[in-house]
ZADO-1210 file (C-alpha; in nm, 4 decimals, padded with zeros to 6 digits):
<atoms>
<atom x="00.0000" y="00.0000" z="00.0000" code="UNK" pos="1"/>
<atom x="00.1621" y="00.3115" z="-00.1323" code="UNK" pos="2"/>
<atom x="00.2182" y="00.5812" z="00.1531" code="UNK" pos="3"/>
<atom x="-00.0470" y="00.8531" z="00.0971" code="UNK" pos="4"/>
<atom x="-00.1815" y="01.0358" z="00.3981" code="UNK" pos="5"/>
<atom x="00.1002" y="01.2847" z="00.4198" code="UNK" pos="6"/>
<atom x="00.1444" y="01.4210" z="00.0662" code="UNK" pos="7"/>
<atom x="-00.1877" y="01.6400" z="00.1187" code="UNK" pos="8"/>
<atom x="00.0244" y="01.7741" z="00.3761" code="UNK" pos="9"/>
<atom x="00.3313" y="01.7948" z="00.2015" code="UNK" pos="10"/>
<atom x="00.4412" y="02.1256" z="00.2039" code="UNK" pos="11"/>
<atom x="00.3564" y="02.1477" z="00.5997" code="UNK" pos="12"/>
<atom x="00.5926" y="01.8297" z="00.6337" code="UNK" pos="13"/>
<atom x="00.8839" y="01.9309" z="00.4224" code="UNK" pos="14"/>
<atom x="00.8414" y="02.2418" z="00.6077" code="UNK" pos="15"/>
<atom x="00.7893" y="02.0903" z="00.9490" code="UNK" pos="16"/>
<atom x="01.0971" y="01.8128" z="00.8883" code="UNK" pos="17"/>
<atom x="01.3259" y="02.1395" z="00.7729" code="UNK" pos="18"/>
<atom x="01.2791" y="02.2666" z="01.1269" code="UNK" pos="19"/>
<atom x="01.3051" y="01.9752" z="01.3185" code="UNK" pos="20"/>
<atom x="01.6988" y="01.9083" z="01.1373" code="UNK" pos="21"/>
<atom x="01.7651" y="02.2901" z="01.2467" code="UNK" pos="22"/>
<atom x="01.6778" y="02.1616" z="01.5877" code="UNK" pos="23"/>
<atom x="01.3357" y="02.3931" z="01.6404" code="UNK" pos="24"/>
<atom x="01.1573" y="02.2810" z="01.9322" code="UNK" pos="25"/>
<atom x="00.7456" y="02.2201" z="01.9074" code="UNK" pos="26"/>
<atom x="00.7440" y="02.0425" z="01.5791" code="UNK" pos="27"/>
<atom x="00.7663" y="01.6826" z="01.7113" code="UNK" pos="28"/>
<atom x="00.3567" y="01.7210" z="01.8076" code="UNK" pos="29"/>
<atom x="00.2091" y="01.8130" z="01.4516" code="UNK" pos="30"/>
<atom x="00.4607" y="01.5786" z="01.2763" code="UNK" pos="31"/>
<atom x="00.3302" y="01.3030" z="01.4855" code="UNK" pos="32"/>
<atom x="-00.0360" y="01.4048" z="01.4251" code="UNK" pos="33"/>
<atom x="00.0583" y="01.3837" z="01.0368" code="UNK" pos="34"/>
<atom x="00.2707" y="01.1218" z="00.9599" code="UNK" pos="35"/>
<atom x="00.1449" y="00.8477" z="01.2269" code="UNK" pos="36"/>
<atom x="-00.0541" y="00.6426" z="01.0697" code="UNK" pos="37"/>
<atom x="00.1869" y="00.5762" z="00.8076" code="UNK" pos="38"/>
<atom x="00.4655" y="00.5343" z="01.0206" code="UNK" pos="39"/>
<atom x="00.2398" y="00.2476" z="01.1665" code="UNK" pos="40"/>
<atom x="00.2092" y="00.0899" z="00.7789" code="UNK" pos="41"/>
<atom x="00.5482" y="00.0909" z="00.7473" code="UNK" pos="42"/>
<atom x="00.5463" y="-00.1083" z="01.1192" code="UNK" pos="43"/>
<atom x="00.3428" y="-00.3639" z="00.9929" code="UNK" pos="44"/>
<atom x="00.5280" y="-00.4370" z="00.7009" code="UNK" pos="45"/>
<atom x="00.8070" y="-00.4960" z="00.9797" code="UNK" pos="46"/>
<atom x="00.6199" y="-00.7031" z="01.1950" code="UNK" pos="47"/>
<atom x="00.4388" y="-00.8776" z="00.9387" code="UNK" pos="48"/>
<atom x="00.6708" y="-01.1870" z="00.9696" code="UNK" pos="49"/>
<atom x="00.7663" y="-01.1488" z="01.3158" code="UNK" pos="50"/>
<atom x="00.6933" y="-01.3913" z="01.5605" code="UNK" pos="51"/>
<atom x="00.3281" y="-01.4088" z="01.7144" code="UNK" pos="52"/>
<atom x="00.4714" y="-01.3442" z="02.0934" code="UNK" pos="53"/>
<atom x="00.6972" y="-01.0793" z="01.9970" code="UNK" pos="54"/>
<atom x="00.7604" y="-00.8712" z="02.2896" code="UNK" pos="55"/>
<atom x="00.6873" y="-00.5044" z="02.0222" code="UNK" pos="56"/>
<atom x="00.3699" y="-00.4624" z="01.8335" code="UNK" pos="57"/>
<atom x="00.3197" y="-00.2368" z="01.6099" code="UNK" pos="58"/>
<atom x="00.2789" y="00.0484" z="01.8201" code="UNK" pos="59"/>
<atom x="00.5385" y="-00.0062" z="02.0601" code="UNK" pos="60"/>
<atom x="00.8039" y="-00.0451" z="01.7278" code="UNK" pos="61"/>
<atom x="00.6794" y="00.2964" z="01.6058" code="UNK" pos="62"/>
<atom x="00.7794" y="00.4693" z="01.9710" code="UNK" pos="63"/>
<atom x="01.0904" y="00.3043" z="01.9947" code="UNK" pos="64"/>
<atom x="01.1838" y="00.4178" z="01.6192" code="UNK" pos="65"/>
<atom x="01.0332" y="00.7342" z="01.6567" code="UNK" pos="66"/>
<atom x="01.2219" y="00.8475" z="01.9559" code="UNK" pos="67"/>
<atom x="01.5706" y="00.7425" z="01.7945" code="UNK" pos="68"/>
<atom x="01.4899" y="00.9265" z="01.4843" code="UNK" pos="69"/>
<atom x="01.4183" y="01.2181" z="01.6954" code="UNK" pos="70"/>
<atom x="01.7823" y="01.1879" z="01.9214" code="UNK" pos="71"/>
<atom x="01.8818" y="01.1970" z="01.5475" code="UNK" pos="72"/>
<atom x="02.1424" y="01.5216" z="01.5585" code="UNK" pos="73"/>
<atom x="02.0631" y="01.7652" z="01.3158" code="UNK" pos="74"/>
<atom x="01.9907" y="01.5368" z="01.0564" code="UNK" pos="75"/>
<atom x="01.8970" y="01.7742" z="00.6952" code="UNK" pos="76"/>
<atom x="01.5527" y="01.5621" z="00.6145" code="UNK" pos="77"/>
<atom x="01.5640" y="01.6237" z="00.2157" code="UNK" pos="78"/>
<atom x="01.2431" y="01.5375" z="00.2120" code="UNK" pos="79"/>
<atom x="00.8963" y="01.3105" z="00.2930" code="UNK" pos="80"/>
<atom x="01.0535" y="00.9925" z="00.1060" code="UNK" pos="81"/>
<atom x="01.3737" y="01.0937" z="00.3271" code="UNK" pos="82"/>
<atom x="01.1803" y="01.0992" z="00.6655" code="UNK" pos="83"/>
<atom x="00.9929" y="00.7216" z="00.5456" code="UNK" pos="84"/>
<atom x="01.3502" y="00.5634" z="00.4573" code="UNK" pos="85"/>
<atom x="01.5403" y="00.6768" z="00.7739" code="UNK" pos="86"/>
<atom x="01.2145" y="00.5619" z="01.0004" code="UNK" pos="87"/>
<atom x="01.2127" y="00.2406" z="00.8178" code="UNK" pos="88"/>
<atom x="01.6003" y="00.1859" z="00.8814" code="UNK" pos="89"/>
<atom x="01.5403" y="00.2776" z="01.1984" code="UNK" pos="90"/>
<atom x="01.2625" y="00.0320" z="01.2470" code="UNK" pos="91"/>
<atom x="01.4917" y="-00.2554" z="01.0926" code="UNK" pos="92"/>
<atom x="01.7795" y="-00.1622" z="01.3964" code="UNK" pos="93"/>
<atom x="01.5207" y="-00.1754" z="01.6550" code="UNK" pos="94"/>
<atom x="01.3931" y="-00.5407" z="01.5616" code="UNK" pos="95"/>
<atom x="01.7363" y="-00.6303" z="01.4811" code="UNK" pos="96"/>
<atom x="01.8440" y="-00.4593" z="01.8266" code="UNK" pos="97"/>
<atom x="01.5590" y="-00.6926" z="01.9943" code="UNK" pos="98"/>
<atom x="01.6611" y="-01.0262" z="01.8258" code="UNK" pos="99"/>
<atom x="01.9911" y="-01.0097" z="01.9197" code="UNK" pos="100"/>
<atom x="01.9406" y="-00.9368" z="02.3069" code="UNK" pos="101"/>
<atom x="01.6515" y="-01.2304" z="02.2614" code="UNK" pos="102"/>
<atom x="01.9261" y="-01.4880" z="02.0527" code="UNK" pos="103"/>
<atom x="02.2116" y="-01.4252" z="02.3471" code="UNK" pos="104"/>
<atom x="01.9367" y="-01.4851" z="02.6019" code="UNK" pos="105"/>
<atom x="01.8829" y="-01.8722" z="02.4522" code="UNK" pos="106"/>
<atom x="02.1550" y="-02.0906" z="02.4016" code="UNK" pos="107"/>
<atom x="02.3978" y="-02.0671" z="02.0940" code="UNK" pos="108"/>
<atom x="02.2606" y="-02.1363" z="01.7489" code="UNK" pos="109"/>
<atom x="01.8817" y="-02.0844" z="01.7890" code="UNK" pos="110"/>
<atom x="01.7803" y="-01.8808" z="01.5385" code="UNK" pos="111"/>
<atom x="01.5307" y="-01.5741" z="01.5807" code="UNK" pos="112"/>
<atom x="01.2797" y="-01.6436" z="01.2334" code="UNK" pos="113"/>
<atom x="01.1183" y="-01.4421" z="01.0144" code="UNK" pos="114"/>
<atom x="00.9271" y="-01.4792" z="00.6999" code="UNK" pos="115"/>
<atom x="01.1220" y="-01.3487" z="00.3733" code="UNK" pos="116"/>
<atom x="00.8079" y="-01.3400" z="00.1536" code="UNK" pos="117"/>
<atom x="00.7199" y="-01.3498" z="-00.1993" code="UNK" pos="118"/>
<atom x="00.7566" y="-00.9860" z="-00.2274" code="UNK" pos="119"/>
<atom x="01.1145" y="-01.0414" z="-00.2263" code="UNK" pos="120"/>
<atom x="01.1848" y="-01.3536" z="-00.3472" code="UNK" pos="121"/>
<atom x="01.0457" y="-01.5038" z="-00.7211" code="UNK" pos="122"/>
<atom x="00.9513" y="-01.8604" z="-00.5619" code="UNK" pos="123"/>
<atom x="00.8263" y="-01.9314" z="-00.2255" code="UNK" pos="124"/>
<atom x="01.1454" y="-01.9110" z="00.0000" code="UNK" pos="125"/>
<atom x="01.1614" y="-02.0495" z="00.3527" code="UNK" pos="126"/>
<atom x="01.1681" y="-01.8594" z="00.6802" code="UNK" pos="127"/>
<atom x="01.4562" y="-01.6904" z="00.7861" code="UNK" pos="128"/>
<atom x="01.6625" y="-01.5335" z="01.0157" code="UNK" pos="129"/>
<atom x="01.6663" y="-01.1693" z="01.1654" code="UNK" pos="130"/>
<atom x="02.0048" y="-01.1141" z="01.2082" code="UNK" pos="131"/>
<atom x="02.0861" y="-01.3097" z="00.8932" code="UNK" pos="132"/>
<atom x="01.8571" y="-01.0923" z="00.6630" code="UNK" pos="133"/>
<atom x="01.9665" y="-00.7764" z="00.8381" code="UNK" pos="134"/>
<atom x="02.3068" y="-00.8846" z="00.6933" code="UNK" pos="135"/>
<atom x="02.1877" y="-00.9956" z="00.3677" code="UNK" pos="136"/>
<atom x="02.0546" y="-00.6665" z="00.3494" code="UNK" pos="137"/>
<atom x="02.3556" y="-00.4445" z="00.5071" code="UNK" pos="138"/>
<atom x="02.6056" y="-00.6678" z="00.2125" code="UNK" pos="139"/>
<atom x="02.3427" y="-00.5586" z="-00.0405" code="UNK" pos="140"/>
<atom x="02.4244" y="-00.1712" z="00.0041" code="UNK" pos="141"/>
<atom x="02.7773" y="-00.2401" z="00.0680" code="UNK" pos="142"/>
<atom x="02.7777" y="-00.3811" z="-00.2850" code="UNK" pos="143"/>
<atom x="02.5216" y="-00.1839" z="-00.4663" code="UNK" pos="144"/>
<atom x="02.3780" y="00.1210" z="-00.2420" code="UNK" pos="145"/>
<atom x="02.1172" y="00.1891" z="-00.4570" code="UNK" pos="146"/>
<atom x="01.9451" y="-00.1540" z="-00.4487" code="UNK" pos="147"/>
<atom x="01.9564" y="-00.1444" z="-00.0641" code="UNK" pos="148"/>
<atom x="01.7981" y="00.1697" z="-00.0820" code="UNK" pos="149"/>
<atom x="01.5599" y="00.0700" z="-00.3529" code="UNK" pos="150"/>
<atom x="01.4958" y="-00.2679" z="-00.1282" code="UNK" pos="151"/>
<atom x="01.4406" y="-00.0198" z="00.1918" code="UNK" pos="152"/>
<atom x="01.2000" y="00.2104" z="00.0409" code="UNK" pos="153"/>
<atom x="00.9838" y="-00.0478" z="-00.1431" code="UNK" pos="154"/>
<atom x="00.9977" y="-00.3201" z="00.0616" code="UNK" pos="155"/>
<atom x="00.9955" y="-00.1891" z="00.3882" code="UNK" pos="156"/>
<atom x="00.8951" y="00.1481" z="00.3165" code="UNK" pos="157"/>
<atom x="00.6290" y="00.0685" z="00.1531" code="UNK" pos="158"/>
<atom x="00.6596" y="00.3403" z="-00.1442" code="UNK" pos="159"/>
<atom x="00.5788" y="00.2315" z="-00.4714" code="UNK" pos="160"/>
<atom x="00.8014" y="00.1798" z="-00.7667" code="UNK" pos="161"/>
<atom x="00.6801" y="00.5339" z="-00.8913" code="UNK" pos="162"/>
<atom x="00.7304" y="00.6739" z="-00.5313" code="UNK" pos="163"/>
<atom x="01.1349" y="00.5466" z="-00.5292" code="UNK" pos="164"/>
<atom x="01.1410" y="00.6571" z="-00.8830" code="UNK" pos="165"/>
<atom x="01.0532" y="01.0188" z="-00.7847" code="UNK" pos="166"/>
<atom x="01.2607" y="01.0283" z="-00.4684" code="UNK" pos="167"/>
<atom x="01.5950" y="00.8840" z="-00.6487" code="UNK" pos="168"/>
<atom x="01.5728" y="01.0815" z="-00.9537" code="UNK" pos="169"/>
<atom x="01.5781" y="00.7452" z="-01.1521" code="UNK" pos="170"/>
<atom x="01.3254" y="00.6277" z="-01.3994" code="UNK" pos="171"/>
<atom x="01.0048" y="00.3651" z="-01.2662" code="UNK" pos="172"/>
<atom x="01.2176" y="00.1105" z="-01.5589" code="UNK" pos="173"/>
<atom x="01.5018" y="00.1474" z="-01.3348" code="UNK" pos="174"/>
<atom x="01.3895" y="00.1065" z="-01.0038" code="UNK" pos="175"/>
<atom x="01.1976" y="-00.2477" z="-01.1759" code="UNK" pos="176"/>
<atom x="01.5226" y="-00.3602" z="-01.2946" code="UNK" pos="177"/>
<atom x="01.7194" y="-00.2930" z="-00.9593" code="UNK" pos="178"/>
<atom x="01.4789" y="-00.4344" z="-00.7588" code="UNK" pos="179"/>
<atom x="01.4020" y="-00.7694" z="-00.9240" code="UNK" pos="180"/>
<atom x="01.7776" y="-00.7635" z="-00.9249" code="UNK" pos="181"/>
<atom x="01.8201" y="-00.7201" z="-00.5325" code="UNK" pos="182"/>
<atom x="01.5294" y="-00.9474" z="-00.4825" code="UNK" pos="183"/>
<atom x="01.7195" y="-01.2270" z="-00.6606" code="UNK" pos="184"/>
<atom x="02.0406" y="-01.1989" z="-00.4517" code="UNK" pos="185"/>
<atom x="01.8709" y="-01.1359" z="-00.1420" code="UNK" pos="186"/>
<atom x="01.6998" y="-01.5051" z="-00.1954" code="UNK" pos="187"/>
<atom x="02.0407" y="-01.6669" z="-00.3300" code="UNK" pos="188"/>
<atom x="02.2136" y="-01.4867" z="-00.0357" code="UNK" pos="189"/>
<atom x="01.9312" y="-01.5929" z="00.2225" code="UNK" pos="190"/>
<atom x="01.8817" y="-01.9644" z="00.1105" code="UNK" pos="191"/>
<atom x="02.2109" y="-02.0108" z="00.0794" code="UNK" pos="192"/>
<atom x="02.3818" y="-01.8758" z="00.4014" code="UNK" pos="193"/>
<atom x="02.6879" y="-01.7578" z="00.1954" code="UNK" pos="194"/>
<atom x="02.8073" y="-01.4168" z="00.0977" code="UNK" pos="195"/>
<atom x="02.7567" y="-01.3515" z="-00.2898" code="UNK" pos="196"/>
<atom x="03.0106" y="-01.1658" z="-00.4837" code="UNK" pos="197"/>
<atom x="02.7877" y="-00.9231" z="-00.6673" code="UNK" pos="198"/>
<atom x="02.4098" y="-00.8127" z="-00.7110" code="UNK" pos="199"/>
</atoms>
């Protein structure tokens, strides 16, 4: 579901984000009110394959991303699609942040799973780990940034091709081609437990 309750708002938000990076206090309140609920879509597309007893739901992951994004030092938000990727990332560290304390608090070797879905993957793949598709993901944008950041904003995100397209200056063609690309080595890389040597 593409993220759309904020562009009505957009100029108030590009405005509002502007003066949050120059540190001006009061905007935190009206940039909650407007960009809430889809901070909590781009939650669920988190949680979506998280465990049913996850200690975080939805709301709670939206806090705890929320408040890091806001110790955030003077970041300069370029824009809406900036705000949505950083908040995403930041959603990505907090779950990965969680797994990890959970997978040192049981003995060595038992995994945290997740689902990697058909959205990224061309056949059905098979759960996976966390941490493991955290680092799938982090080797992804080592080796090609822009399909890590094409795989964070559609993926996770939850823009649309045309949505990435406009916020990377690249054409809709493009953004296809990258991410069926990324998709593919994210799978190889995931059922395969090895490091690939390019996208």
């Amino acid at each position: 579901m593409p993220l759309e309750a904020s562009i009505g708002h957009g100029g108030e938000v590009t405005r509002l984000l502007a003066e949050l990076g120059r540190g001006t206090a009061g905007v935190t309140d009206r940039l909650v009110q407007i960009l809430y609920e889809e901070l909590r879509q781009i939650a669920r597309r988190h949680m979506r394959g998280e465990r049913l007893d996850h200690t975080l739901d939805t709301t709670a992951l939206v806090h705890e991303a929320y408040v890091r994004l806001l110790g955030q030092q003077r970041v300069d938000w370029q824009s809406r699609t900036h705000f949505f990727a950083l908040a995403s990332q930041m959603m990505r560290r907090v779950l990965v942040d969680h797994a990890r304390a959970r997978a040192a608090a049981k003995r060595p070797g038992q995994a945290v799973r997740v689902t990697l879905d058909g959205e990224l993957a061309s056949v059905d793949p098979r759960g996976c780990d966390l941490l493991m598709l955290d680092q799938a993901l982090s080797e992804l944008a080592r080796l090609d940034q822009r399909q890590g950041n094409i795989v964070e904003l559609c993926y996770f995100g939850g823009l649309t091709e045309d949505e990435v397209a406009g916020a990377m200056s690249i054409s809709r063609s493009t953004v296809a081609r990258e991410l069926r690309s990324a998709k593919a080595w994210l799978y190889r890389r995931m059922t395969s437990g090895r490091p690939q040597e390019s996208a």
